[in-house]
NUTOR-438347 format. One record per residue: residue in three letters; z, x, y of N, C-alpha, C in turn. Coordinates in steps of 0.1 Angstrom, whole numbers, plus 5000, padded with zeros to 4 digits. Example, Ala and Ser with C-alpha at 12.3 -4.5 7.8 and 13.67 -1.06 7.14 Angstrom:
2
ALA507851324943507851234955507851324967
SER507151284978507151374989507951295000
//
This chain:
406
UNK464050025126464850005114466050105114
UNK465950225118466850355117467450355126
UNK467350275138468450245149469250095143
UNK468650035140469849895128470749945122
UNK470050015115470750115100472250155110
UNK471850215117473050345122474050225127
UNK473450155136474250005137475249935128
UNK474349945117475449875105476649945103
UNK476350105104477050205098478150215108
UNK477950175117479250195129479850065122
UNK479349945124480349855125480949855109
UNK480049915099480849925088482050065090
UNK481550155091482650225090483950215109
UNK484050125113484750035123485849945112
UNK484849885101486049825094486449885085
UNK486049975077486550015068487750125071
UNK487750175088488750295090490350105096
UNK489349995098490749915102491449845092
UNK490949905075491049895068492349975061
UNK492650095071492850215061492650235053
UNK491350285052490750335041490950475045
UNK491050555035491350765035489650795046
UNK489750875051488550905062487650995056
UNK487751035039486951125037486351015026
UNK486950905024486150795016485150715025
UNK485650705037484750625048482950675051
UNK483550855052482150925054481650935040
UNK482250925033481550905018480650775012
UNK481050685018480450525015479750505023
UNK479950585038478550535048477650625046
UNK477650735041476950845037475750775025
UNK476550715014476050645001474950525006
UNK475950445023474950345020473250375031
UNK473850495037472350545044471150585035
UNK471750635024470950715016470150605011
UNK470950515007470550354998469650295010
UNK469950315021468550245029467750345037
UNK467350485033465950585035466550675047
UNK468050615052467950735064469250855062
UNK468050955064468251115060468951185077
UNK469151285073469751415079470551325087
UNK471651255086472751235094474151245090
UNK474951255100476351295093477451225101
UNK478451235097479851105102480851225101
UNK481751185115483151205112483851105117
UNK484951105107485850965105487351025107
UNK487550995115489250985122490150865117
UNK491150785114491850695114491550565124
UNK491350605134491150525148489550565155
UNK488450625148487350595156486650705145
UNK485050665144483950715138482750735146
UNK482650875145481450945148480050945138
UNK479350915144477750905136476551015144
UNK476151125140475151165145474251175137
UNK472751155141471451175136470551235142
UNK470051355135468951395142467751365138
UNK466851345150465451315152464651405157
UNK463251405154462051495162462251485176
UNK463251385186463351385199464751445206
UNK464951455191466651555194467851455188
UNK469051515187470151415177470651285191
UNK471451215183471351075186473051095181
UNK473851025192475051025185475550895190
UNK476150835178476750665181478450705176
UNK479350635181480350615173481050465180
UNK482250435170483150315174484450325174
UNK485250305185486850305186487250185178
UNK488550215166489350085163490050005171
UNK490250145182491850135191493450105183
UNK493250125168494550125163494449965155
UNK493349875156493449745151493649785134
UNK494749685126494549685110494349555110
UNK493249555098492949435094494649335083
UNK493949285084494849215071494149255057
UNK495749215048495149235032494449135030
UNK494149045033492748955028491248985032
UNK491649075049490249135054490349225052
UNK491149325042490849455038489749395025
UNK490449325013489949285002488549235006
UNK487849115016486549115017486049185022
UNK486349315031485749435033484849515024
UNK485949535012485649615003484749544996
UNK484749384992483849344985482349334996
UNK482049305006481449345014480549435009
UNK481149575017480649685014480049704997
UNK480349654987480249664974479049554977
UNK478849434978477449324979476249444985
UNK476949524995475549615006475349684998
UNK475649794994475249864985474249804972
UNK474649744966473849634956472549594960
UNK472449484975471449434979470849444986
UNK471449564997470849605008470149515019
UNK470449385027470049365033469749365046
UNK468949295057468649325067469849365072
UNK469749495078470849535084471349445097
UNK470749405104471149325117471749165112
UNK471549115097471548955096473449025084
UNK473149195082474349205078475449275087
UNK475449295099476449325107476949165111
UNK475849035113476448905115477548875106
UNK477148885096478048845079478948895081
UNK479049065091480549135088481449105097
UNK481049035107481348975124482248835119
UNK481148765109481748625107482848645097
UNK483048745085483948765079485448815083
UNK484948885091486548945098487048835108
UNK486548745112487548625119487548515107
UNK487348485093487848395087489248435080
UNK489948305082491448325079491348335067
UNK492548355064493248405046492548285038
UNK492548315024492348205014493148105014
UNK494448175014495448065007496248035022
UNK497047935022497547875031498747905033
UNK499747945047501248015048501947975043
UNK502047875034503147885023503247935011
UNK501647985006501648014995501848134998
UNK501248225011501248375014503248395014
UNK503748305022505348315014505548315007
UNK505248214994506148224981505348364974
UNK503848414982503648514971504648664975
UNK505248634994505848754990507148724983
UNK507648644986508748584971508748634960
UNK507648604957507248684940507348864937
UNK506648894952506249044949507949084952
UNK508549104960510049134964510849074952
UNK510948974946511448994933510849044920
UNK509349064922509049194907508949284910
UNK509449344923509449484927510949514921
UNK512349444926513249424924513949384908
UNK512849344903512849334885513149444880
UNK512049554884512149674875513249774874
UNK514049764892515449814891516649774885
UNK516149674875517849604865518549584874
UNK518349494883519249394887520249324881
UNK521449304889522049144879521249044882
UNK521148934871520748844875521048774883
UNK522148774891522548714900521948734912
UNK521348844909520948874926519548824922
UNK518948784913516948754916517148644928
UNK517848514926517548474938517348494952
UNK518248614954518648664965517048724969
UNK517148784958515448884962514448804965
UNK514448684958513148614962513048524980
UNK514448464980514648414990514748515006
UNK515048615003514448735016513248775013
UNK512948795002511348855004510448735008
UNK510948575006510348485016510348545029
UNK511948505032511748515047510848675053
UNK511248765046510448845054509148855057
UNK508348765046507248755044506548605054
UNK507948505056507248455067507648495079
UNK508648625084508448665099507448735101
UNK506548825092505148865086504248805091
UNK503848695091503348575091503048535099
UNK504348495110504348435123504448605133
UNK504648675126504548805140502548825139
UNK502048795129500848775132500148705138
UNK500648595144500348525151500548555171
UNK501548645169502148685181502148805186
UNK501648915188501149035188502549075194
UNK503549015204504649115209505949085199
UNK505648975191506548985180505949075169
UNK504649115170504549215157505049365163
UNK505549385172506349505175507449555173
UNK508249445172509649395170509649375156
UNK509049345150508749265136510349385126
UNK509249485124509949555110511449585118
UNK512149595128513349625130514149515126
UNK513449415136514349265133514349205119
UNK513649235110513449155098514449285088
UNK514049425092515549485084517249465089
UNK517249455103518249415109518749295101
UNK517949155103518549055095518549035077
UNK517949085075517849085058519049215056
UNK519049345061520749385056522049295062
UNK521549225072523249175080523149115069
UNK522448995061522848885052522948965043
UNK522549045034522849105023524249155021
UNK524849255037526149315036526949215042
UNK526749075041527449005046528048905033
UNK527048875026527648805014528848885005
UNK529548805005530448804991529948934981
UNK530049014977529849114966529749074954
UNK530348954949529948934936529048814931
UNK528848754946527548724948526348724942
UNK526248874946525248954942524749044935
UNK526049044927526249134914526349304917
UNK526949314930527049474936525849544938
UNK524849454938523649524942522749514958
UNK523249554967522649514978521749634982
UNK522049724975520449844982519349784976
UNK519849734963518049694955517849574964
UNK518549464965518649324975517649404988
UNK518049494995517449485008516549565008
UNK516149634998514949794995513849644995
UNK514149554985512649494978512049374986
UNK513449374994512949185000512549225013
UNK512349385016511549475033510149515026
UNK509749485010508849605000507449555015
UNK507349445018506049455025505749455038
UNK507449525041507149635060506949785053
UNK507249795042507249975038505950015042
UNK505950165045504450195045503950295033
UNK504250235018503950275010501650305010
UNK501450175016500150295013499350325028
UNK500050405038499750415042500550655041
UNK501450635035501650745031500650785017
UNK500450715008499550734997497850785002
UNK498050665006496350735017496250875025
UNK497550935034497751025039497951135032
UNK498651125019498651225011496751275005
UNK496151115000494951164997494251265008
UNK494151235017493451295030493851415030
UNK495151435030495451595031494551665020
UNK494851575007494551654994492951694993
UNK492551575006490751625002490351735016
UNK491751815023490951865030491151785045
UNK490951695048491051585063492451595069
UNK492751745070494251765077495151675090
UNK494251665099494751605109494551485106
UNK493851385099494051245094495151255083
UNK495051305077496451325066498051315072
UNK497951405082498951435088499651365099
UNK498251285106498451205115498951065112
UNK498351015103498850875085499850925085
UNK500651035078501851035073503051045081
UNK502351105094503751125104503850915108
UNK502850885113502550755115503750695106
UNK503450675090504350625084505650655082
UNK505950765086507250835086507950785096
UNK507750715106508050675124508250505117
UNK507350455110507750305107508850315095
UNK509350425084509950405078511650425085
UNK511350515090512450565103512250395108
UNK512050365117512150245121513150115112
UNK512450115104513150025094514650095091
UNK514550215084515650245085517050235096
UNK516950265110517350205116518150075117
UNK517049995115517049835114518249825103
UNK518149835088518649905081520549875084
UNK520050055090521850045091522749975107
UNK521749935112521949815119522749725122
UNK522149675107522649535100523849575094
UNK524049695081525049695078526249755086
UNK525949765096527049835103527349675110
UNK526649555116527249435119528149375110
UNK527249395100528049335089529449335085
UNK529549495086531349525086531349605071
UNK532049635065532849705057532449615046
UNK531849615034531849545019533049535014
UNK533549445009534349434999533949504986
UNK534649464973534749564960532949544956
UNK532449554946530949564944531249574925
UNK531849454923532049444910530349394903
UNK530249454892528949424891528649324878
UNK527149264878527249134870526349194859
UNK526049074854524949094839523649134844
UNK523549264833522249304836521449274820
UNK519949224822519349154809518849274804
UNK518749404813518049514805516549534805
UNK516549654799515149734801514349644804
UNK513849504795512549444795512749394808
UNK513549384818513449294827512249354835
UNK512249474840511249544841509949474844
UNK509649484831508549474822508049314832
UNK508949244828508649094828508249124844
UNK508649174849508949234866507349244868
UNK506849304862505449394868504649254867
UNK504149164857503749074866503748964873
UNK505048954876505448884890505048954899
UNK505049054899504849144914503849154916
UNK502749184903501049144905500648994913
UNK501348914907500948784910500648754923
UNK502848754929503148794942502148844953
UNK501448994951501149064958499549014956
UNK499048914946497748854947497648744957
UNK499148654958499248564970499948584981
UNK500348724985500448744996499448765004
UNK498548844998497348925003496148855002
UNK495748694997494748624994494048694987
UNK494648774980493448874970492148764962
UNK491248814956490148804952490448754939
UNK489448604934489848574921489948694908
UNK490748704898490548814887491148904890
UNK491949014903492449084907493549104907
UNK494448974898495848984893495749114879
UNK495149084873494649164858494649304864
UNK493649354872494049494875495149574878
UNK495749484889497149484895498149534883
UNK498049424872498749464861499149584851
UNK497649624852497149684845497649864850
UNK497249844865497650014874499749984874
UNK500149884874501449904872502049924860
UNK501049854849501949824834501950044833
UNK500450074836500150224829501250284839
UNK501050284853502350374860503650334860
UNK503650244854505750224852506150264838
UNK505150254824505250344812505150464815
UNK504450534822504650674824505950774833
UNK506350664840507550674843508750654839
UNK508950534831509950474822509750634813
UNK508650634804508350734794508950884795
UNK508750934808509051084811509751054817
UNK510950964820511750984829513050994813
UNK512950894799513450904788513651124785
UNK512051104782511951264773512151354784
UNK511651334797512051504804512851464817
UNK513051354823513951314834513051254847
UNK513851244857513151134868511851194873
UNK512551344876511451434885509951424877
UNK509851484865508251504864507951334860
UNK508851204858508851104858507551024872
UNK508451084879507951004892506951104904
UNK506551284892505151314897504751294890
UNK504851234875503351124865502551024871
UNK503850984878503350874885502750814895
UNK502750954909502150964917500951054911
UNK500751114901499951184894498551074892
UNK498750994886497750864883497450734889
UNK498250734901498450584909497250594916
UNK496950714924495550724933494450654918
UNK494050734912492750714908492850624901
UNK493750584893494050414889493650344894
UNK494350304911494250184916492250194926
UNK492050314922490550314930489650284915
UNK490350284905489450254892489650104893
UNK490450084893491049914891489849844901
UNK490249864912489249804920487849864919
UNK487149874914485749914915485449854901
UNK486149894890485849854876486449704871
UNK487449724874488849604864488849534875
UNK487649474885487749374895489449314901
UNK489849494902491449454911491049444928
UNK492349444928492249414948491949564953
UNK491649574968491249684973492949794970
UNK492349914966493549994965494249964975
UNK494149994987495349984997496649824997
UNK496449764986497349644984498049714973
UNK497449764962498149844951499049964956
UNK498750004965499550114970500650084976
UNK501049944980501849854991503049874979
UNK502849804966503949814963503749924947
UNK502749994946503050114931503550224941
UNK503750274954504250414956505450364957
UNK506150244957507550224955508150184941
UNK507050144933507450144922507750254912
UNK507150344916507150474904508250574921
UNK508650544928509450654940510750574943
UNK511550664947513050584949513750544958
UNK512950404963513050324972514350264978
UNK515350264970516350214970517750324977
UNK517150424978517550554986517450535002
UNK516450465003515950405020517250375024
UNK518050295017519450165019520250285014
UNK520650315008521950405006522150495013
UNK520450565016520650755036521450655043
UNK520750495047520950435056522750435060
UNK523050375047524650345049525450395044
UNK524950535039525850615037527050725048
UNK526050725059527150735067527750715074
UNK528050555074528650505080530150515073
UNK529750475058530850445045530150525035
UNK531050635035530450695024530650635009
UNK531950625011532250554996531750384991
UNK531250375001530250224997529050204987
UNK528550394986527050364979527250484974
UNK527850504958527850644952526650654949
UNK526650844955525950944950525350934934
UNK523850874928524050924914523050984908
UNK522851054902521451094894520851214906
UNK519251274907518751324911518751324928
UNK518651444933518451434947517051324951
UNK517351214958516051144964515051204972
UNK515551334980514351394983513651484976
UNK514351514959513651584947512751484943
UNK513151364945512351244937510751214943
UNK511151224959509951194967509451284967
UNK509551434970508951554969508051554953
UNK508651514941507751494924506651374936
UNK507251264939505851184939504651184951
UNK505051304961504051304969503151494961
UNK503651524953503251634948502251574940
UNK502451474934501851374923500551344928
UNK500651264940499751234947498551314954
UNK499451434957498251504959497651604954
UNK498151634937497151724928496551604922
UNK497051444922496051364909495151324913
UNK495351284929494151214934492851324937
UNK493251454933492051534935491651604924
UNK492651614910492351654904491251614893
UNK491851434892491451374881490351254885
UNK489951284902488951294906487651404904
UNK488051524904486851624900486951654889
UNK487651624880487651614866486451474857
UNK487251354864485851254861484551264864
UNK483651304882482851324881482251414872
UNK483251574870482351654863482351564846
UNK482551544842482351454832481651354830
UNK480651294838479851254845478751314845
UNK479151404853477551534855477651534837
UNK478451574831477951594816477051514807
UNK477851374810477151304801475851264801
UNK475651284816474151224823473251374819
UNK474151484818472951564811472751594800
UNK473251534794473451494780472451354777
UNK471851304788471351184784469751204781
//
């Protein structure tokens, strides 16, 4: 039975690191579900790309582990992962009839079928694009590239040497058309145009996760995640200015009607919706989505009014971790790492990506305004990693209280 067990535990914690899940959550849930099935004195270390299991016995320790080799699941095999893991815990069954179940899950395709997984990134690249007050002229724009990008997404999954290529060429062509249209077009807005309709090549949660890791301690997975994503955002960026350098020179950037504040608003659940049918998320998991964006875009909106962007947008990395891990556990949201795809760009100043990009080619193309953007990103990675540890050891102990209180 205690050689099954350990079995399970590899192949569970195999998916949950292809998952990106943070590596001090991994050894924490395999940890939880040993306990839940009798087997003692063992311990895990979890790397991003491979997990260690040792156990000792009266015959001496026993060490198993499993290489990812770098595989990521998809956001619909992240989300049955996580529900997965949540059924085991609950029911505990035969470990061997549940490593089958986890075998046959990871090769079933998405829920929804590739056109809906398009139009949902349609949706999400235009309510990501909502909240920056756009003209209206440009929502079409936003929706019709966050299609396309979301079907070269699509079909580079299908093709392993096209998903190498993928984030250059999909920023390459989504800035050539953006700096290529007409300016009033698109109501002088092409950084928000090309920031929202790339929102799901960013590696918004794969820096969030890497901040958590640092913050609990897991330095070299922290560090190894965030350089990781720093190399794909660099990437894109490139791609980026690419395009606008094909493009040529913009004309004037007269700008159109903007509907104002609520557009926002109206924004956040499109972008839930969106990012429920990109990802085949799980019935009910729109609601949460809403719910971690409505609280972190008020707290941003809010403190960005009374004290300005900066402590704005470390409120907001301040509560996005334990939010989106509440959401999903409680408020039957999707697995955090879909929340993190597009809240670390929602409450961070995404739209900066496109203006480093092309600013030096033409400087006078994309004025300078408001706060420094690396003041901005510096408030939300500071955010992220006093909230997600703080108001984590703040809940449990609150916890310990009440239960001794019981």
């Amino acid at each position: 039975m205690d050689t099954a067990v350990v079995r399970l535990l590899r192949h569970v914690g195999a998916a949950l690191l292809a998952s990106g899940d943070a590596t001090n959550r991994v050894a924490n849930q395999l940890n939880d579900i040993a306990s839940l099935y009798g087997v003692h004195r063992i311990r895990f270390a979890a790397f991003p790309t491979s997990i260690f299991i040792r156990r000792a016995d009266p015959s001496g320790g026993t060490v198993d582990f499993a290489v990812t080799g770098g595989v990521s699941l998809r956001l619909d095999q992240i989300g049955r992962v996580k529900d997965f893991v949540a059924r085991l815990k609950d029911t505990l069954p035969d470990p061997d009839e549940a490593v089958e179940d986890l075998e046959v899950l990871l090769i079933q395709p998405p829920r929804f079928p590739p056109a809906v997984i398009v139009l949902g990134g349609a949706l999400l690249s235009l309510g990501l694009g909502m909240t920056r007050d756009p003209a209206l002229i440009a929502l079409p724009w936003l929706a019709a590239l966050g299609a396309l990008t979301a079907a070269l997404q699509w079909a580079a999954g299908r093709l392993r040497l096209l998903s190498m290529v993928l984030p250059v060429a999909s920023a390459v062509l989504v800035s050539y058309i953006v700096f290529s249209l007409p300016p009033v077009w698109i109501g002088g807005e092409p950084a928000v145009i090309v920031f929202a309709s790339l929102v799901v090549l960013l590696p918004g949660a794969a820096f969030t996760i890497g901040l958590t890791e640092l913050s609990s301690g897991a330095t070299v997975s922290g560090a190894s995640r965030i350089m990781l994503a720093g190399a794909s955002l660099l990437v894109l960026t490139l791609g980026i200015t690419g395009g606008f350098v094909a493009a040529g020179s913009p004309g004037p950037a007269p700008g159109g009607y903007h509907a104002g504040a609520w557009l926002g608003w109206v924004g956040l659940p499109v972008m839930a919706f969106g990012a429920y049918l990109y990802a085949s998320a799980r019935k009910g998991a729109v609601v949460g989505m809403i719910a971690v964006f409505a609280i972190a875009y008020a707290l941003v909106q809010g403190s960005d009014v009374l004290f300005g962007p900066i402590v704005g947008a470390f409120l907001g990395g301040f509560v996005i971790v334990p939010l989106a891990y509440h959401a999903q556990k409680r408020w039957r949201g999707p697995a955090a790492q879909l929340t993190f795809l597009s809240a670390f760009w929602l409450i961070g100043p995404g739209t900066d990506i496109v203006t480093s990009s092309t600013r030096f080619f033409l400087p006078e193309a994309v004025p300078v305004e408001g706060p420094s953007a690396v003041a901005v990103w510096t408030a939300v990675m500071l955010g992220i990693l006093t909230g997600s540890q703080v108001i984590t050891t703040a809940a449990e102990k609150i916890r310990q209280i009440i239960r001794g209180t019981d």
